[in-house]
N, C-alpha and C positions, 0 to 999 in steps of 0.2 A: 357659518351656521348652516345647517342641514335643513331639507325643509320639516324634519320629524322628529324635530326636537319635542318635548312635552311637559320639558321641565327645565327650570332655571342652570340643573346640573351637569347637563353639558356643555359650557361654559366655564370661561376663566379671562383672569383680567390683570394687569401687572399693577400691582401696590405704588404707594408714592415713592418706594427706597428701591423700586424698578424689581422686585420677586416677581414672580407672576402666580398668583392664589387663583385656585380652581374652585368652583362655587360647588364644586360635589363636596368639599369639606364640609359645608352646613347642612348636609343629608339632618333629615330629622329637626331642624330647627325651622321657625318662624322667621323670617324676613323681612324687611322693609329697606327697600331699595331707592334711595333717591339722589338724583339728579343734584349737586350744587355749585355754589358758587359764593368767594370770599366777599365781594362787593357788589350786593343784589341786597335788596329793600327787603329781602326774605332772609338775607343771611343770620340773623336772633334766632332762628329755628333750630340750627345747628346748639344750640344751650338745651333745650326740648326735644330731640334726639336723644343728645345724651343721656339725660335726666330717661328717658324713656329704658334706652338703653341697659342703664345702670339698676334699673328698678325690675328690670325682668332676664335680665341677658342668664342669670342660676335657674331661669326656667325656660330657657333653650328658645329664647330671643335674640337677634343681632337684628343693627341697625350695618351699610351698608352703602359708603358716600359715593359718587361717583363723578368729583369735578367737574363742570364744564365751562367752555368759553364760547358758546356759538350763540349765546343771548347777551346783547349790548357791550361784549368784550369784560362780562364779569366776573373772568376768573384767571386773567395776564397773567398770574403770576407763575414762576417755576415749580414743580413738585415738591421741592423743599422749602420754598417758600408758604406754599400751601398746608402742608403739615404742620410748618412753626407756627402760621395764622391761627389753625383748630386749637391746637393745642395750648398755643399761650390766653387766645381769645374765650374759647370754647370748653378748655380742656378733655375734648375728644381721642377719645380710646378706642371708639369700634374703627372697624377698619374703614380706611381710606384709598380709594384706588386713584391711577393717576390718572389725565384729564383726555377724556374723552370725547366724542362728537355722539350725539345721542339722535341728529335726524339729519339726512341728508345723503348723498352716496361714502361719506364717513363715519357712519353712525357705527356704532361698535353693534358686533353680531348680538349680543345680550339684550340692548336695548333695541333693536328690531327684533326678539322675539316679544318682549317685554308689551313691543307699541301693539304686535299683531293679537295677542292673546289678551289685553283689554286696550283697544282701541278711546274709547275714553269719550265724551261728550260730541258727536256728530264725528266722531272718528272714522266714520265710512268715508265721512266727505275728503278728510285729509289724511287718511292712509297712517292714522293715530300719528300721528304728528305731536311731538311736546311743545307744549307752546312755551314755558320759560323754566326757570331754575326751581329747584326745590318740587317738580312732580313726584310724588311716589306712588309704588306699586309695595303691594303688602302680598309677602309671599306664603302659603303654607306648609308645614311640614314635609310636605310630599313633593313639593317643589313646583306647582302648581299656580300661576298669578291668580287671586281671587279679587282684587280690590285695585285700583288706582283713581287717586283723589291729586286735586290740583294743586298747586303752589299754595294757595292761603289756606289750604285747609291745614291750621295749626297742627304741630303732633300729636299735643295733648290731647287731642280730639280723636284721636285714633286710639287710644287706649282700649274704648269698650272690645272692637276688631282686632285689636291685637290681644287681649286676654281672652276671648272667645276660638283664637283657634291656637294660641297656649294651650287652654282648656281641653281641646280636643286630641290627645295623645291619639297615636293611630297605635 
């Protein structure tokens, strides 16, 4: 990562089936990027993504998973293991990338721009640090982070924020 980056689209991240997808594809769409994991007390979310998903993605919505394992070892499994989980469990369609380190000196360049541009509740103190699985950032069309809420903040709960800047075609 560059330090002049300004938007999520210079960026790219290899898929579960190991492609590597470039986040300049979603130019123009709404995002919501979060952090997961298959056995974490938040993993039901993954049902309310999709459901989210499903309900806006023909208004130029995508939802945007990003595996990890560096909270309590909640995501062991293989990348293929991982996509039979959403899909059988979940039945999750948006895309899934494969598993990544989200803080630390392996954090994926995405999520250190991700933590720098909403550092997040005392995030000065810890250098936006994610504290566990299921954080999301809500992106806008322009590719811009405008929002990050924490693990328990349900998805369904994000709906007003994410039809409002739906709503805002540029």
């Amino acid at each position: 990562m560059n330090g002049f980056s300004s938007s999520i689209y210079s960026f790219s991240a290899p898929l579960l089936d190991g492609r590597t997808l470039q986040l300049d594809q979603f130019r123009g769409q709404v995002l919501l990027i979060v952090n997961t994991a298959s056995r974490c007390g938040f993993t039901p979310q993954y049902a309310a993504l999709e459901a989210l998903y499903q309900q806006r993605r023909h208004l130029g919505f995508t939802v945007l998973g990003f595996p990890c394992n560096q909270f309590g070892g909640q995501e062991p499994g293989s990348e293929a293991e991982i996509g039979a989980f959403c899909e059988k469990n979940y039945g999750v369609t948006f895309p899934v990338f494969a598993k990544i380190g989200v803080n630390g000196a392996n954090a994926h360049p995405l999520y250190c721009f991700l933590k720098k541009e909403k550092p997040g509740l005392f995030g000065w103190l810890s250098g936006g640090r994610i504290g566990w699985n299921f954080t999301k950032f809500l992106v806008d069309r322009q590719g811009a982070v405008v929002a990050r809420y924490g693990p328990a903040a349900h998805p369904e709960s994000l709906a007003s924020p994410i039809d409002r800047l739906i709503a805002a075609r540029s």
